[in-house]
C-alpha positions in Angstrom: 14.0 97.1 40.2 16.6 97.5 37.6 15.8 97.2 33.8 16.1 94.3 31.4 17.4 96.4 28.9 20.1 99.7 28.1 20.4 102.0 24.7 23.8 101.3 23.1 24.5 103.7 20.4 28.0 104.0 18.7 28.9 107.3 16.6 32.0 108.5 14.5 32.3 111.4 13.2 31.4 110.1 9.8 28.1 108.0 10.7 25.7 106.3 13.5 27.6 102.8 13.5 25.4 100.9 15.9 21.7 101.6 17.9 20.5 99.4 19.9 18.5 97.7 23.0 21.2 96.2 25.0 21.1 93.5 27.9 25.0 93.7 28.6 28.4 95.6 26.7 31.9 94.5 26.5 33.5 98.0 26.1 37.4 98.1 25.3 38.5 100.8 27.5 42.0 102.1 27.5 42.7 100.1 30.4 41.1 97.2 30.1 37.3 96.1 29.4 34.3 97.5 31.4 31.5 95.3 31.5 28.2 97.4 31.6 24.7 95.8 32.5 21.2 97.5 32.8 21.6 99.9 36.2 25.3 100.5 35.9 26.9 104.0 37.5 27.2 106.7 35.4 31.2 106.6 34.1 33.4 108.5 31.3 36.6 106.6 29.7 38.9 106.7 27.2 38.4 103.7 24.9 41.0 101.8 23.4 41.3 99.6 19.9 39.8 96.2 20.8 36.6 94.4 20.4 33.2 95.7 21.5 30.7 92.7 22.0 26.9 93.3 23.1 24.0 90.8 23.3 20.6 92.1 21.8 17.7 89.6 21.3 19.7 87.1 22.9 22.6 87.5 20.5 26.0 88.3 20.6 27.3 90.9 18.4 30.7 92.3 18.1 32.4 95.2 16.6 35.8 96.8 16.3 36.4 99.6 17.9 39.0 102.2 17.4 39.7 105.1 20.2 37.6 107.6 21.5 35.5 107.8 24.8 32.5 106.2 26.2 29.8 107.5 28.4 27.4 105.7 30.9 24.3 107.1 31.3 20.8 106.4 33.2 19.7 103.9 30.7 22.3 104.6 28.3 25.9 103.7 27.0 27.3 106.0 24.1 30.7 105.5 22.3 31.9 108.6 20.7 34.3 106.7 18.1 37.0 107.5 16.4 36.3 104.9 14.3 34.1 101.4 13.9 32.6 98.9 12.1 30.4 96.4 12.6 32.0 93.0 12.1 29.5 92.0 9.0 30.5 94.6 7.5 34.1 94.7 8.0 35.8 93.9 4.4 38.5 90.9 5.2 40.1 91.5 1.7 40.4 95.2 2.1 42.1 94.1 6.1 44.2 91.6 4.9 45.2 93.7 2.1 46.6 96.4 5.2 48.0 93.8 7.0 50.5 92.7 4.2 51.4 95.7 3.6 52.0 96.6 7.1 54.2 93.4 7.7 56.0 94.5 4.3 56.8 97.8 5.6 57.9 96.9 8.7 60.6 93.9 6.9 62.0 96.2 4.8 65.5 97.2 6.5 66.0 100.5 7.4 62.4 101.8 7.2 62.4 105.6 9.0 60.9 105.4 12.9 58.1 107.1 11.9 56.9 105.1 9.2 57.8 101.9 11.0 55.7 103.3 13.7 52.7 104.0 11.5 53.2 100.4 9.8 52.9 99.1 13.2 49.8 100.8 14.2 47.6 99.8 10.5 49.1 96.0 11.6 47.4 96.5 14.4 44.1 97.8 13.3 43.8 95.0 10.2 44.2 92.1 12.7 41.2 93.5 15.2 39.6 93.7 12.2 40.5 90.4 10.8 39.5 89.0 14.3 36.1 91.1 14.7 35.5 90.1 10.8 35.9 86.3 11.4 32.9 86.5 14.3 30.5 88.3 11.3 27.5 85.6 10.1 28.6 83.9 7.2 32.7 83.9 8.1 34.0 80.5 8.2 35.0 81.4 12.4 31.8 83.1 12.9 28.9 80.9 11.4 27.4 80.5 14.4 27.3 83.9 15.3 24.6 86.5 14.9 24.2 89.8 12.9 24.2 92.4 14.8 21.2 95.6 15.1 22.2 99.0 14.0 19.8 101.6 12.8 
């Protein structure tokens, strides 16, 4: 008989983002997202930049989640982050702040390859967060969703 329940824990190199008692993950891989129940073969992937959801006490919760690997375990799932936060405590100001200046960068005319491409990539990252951020308890998108567990 399989178990009701997996250990999700999510690391940077910074700080232990999330631990929990899992009954399902939404993992952004590289590729695409793996869906990972209670029983699941062991696996290694490269993650991508999306939205990592998990249900815990019945709840959904949902993070953002910025490169790095993940491993399936026997009764574990671990995300080696480069970076993540938890959407409550993702600061829309400070993301909305980024993405301006992102889509200012990338108006100006003439702006060097390199910075254009770097102005791309912090676009990118503010609107996952802005998107993870609106699904936090308390965001006018995400009132009805729940906070999330994290040691």
């Amino acid at each position: 008989m399989l178990p009701d329940s997996i250990a999700l824990e999510v690391v940077t190199p910074e700080r232990r983002v999330i631990r929990a008692s899992v009954s399902e993950v939404q993992v952004p891989a590289a590729n695409g997202y793996l869906g990972i129940l209670p029983g699941h073969a062991p696996l290694l992937a490269e993650l991508g930049e999306n939205e990592l959801s998990y249900r815990a006490n019945g709840r959904t919760n949902y993070a953002a989640v910025f490169g790095g690997y993940v491993e399936v375990l026997a009764g574990r799932v671990i995300l080696l982050a480069e970076a993540a936060e938890r959407a409550e405590k993702i600061d829309a100001a400070r993301a909305m702040a980024a993405k301006s200046a992102a889509e200012k960068t990338l108006a100006t005319p003439h702006t060097p390859d390199a910075e254009a491409a770097a102005a791309r990539r912090a676009l990118a990252r503010a609107e996952l967060r802005l998107k993870v951020a609106a699904r936090a308890p308390g965001s006018a998108a995400g009132k009805s969703a729940p906070a999330a567990h994290s040691a």
